[in-house]
N, C-alpha and C positions, 0 to 999 in steps of 0.2 A: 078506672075511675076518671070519670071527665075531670079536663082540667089540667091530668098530668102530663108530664112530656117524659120520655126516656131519651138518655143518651149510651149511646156505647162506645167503649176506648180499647183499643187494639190489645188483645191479650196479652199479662205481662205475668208471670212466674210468679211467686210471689216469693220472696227471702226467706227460706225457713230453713233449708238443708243442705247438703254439701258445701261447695269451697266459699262460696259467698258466706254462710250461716259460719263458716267455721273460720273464714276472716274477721267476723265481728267479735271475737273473741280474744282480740288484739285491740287493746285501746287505743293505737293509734287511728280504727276505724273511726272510732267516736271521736277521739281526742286531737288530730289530725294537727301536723306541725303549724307553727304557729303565721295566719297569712298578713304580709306586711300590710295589704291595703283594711284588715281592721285597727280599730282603735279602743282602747280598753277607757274607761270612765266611770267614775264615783261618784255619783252626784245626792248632793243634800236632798232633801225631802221634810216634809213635816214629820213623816214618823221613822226618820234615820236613814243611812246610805242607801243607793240604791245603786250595785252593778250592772252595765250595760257594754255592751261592745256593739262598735256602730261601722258600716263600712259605706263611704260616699259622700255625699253633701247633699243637703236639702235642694232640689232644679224648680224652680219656679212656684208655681202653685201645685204641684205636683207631689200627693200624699209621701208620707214614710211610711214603708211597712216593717209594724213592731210586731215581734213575738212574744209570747209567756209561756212557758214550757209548765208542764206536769209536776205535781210532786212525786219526790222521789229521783227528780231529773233534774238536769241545769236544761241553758239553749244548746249548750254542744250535745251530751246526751240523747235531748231531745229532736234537734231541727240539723244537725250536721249533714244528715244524710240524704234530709231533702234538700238543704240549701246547697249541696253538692251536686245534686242531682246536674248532670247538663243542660237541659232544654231550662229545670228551673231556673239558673245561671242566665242562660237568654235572656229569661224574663226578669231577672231580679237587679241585673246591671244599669239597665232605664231608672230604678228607685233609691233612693236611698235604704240600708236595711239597718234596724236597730233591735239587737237582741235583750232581751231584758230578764236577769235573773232575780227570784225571788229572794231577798233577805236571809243571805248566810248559806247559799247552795251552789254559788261559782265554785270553782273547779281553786282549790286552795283558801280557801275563806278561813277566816280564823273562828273559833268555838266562842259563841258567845256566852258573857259572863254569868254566873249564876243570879238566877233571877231577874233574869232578860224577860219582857215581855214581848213575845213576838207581835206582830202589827194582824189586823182581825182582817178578814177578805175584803171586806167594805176599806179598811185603812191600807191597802196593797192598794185596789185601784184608784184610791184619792195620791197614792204617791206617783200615778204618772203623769198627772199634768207638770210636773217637775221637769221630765224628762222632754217631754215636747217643748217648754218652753227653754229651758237646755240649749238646745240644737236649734231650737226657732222651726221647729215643724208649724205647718198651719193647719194640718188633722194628718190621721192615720189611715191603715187598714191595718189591721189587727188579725194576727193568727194566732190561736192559742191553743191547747191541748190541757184538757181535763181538768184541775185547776187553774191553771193557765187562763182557758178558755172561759171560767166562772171569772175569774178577775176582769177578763175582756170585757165580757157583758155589763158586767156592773159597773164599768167605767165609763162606755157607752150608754150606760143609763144615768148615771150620774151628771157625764158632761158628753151629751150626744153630739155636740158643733164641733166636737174634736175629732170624732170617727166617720171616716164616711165608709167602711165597710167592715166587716168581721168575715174571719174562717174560724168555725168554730169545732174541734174536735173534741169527742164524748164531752159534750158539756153534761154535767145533771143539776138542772136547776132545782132540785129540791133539795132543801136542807136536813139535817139527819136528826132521827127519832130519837125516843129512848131505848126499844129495840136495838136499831142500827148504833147507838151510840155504846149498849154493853156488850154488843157480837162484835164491833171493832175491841173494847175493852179486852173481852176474851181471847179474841187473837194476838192481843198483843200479850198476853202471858204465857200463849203457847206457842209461838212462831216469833222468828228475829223479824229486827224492823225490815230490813229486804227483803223477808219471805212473807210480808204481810204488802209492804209496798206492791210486790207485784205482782197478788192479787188482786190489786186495784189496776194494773198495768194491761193483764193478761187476764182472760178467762180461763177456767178449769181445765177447756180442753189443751189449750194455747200449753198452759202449765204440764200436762203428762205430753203431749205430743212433740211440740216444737222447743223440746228440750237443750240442743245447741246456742238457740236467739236468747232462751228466758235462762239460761247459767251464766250468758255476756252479760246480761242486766244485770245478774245477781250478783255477778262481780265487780263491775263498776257503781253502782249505788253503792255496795260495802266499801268502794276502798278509794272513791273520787266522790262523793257529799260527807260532808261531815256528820254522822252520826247525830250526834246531840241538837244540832242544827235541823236535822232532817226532824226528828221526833217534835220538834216546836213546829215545824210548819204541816206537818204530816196532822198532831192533835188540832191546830187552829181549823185546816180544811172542813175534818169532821166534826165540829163545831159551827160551821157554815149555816146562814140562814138560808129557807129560800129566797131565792131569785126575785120573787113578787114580780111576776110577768102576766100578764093575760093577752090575748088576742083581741083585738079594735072588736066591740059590739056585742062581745061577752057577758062584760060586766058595769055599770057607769064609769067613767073616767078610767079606763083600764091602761096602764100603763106597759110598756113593752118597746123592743127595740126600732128603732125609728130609722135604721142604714139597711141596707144591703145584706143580708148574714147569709153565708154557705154552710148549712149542718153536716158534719162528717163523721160516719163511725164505721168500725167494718165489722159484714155479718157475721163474724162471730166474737163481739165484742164486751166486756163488762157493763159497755156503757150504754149497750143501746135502749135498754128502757126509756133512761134519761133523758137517749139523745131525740126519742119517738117523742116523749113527752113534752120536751121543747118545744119542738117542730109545729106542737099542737096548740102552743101558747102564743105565735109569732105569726106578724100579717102574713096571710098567702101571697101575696101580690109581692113581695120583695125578698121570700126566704126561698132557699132551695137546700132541698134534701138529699146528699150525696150518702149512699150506702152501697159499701166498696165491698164486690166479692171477695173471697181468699184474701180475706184479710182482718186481723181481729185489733185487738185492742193499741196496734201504736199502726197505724196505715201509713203513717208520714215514713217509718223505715223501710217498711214491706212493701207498699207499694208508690215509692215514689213519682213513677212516670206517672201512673193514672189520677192522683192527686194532684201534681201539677198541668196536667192535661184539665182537669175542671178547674182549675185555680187561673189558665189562662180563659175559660170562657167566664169563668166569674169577673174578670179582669173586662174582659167583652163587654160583659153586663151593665159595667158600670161606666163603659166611654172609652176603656182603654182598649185599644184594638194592636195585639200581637202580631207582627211580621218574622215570625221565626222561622230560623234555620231547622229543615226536616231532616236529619238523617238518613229517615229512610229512602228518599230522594235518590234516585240515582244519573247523571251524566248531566250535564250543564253546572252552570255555575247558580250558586242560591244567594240572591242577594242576602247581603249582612243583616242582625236584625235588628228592630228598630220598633220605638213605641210611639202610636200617635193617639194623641186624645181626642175624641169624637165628642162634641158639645152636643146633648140631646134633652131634649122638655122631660118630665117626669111624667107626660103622655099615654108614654109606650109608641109614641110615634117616630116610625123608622124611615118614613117617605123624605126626610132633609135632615142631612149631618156636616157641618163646616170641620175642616181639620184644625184644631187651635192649639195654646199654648196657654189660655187667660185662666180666665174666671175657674170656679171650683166644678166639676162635671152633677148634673143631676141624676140622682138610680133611673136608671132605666129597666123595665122591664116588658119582656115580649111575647106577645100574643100571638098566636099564628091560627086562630081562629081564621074558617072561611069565609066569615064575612067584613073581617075588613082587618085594620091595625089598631081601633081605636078601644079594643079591651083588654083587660088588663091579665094577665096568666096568674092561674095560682099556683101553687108552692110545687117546684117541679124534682118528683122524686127519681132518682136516675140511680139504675143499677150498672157495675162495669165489674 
């Protein structure tokens, strides 16, 4: 297909079996001693608390990167394993990080009172300008997973001057029928809440095959979210509208994401309908399409190195240029690593870049057309 670019990322195993698969089955994988340089926080909102743990300080004009984890999941659950990840580390030390858990699913939360009304998708991402302005961020990037990553968007649509990029994992921007709303019904009178969660977590096959990863889950949702807690935010999700997104030239006045977005699903994933779907609502000229082989419905566990591998060229993308330590590297010394911001037009022009520290970076997006720099790439789908 003209147009697309591929990349490829050095093979990596994917997490499914032997000692790895059967050390996740220790919650200290997920739940990992507690690291002094986070900080835990409660912060007010319009529609009630909102937990966050934050590690760093806001550097300059220099974004925060916020997560939203999945339902069914906290950020530890969800992002532990990539924010552990090493090279991630490299690159996540330059930033401030600020994890954000949905309303009543941190890790000891208390059961909310009866007749709690939990807050509706639209009211999750109106409670994060709370948190930016919190901490005094001047916008984000934003990484989200599956709910998560629906709150992202809609937050970004909401108040785009906040965001200047998204990673967005199985988003599915469409919201749920009457069909899809009595086959969730139905499952939830034949199946426990974790054995319906991670169906939404894991596909079919994921479920008979990769049975050591998806009994870790099954175990930690049962005994680290709070049950009652979960089923209010589990029913709000599938009450989700759509997205109301269209692609620039579709439709009159078509509205849709306005930063930088990195689509992520792995091929063998629940969410890829969704996440194809998106993909097909969103400018070409600033979205890219990550679909991650050997790797199904949570890639941030399974495959860490190659998500963080696209995640520094997304980083690229956007003006931040990675100077990381390579392992695989061998004899000499590697310098330490270090992030510098590259000031660049919104162009796509690559012939002049000053190294700064100022103003906010503009998306950059790159053409490698033979006739020159001065067109724009569309949506670049990259298999690894």
């Amino acid at each position: 297909m003209a147009g697309l670019q591929e990349l490829r990322f050095p093979e990596e195993k994917p997490l499914l079996r032997g000692q790895d698969a059967a050390e996740l089955e220790n919650s200290d994988t997920f739940l990992l001693a507690v690291d002094t340089d986070w900080k835990e926080h409660d912060i007010e909102t319009p529609y009630g608390l909102l937990h966050v743990v934050i590690r760093g300080s806001p550097k300059g004009n220099r974004p925060a990167i916020l997560t939203y984890h999945d339902v069914g999941l906290n950020h530890k659950l969800c992002f532990n394993t990539f924010f552990n990840f090493e090279d991630m580390q490299e690159i996540t030390k330059h930033f401030v990080v600020c994890h954000v858990d949905a309303p009543g699913q941190q890790v000891g939360a208390s059961q909310f009172p009866q007749g709690y009304q939990f807050p509706s998708m639209e009211q999750l991402a109106a409670m994060l300008p709370s948190v930016v302005q919190h901490f005094g961020f001047k916008y984000v990037i934003g990484i989200g997973v599956g709910a998560g990553a629906y709150v992202l968007a809609k937050f970004a649509l909401i108040f785009p001057d906040l965001v200047e990029g998204l990673v967005l994992m199985n988003i599915d921007p469409n919201g749920k029928g009457w069909i899809d709303w009595a086959a969730t019904k139905l499952s939830g009178l034949t199946s426990t809440l974790p054995d319906t969660v991670l169906s939404h977590l894991f596909s079919q096959e994921e479920l008979v095959n990769n049975t050591e990863l998806v009994q870790s889950y099954r175990q930690q949702i049962g005994n680290v979210v709070n049950q009652a807690n979960l089923q209010l935010f589990w029913n709000m999700y599938n009450s989700r509208r759509d997205l109301d997104i269209n692609r620039p030239g579709t439709v009159p006045n078509a509205k849709t994401l306005r930063c930088p977005v990195m689509l992520v699903v792995g091929d063998n994933a629940p969410a890829e309908d969704g996440v194809v779907e998106c993909n097909s609502k969103l400018d070409p000229t600033t979205t890219t399409f990550l679909k991650m082989a050997d790797s199904g419905g949570l890639p941030q566990v399974t495959q860490p190195g190659k998500l963080t591998e696209a995640f520094k060229y997304f980083l690229q993308g956007m003006g931040y240029i990675a100077y990381l330590k390579d392992r695989r590297l061998s004899g000499g010394a590697v310098p330490s690593a270090s992030m510098t911001r590259l000031a660049r037009s919104r162009t796509a022009s690559l012939t002049s870049a000053s190294s700064v520290d100022g103003s906010r970076p503009q998306a950059c997006t790159h053409s490698e057309s033979s006739e020159g720099l001065g067109q724009v790439n569309h949506t670049m789908e990259v298999s690894c």
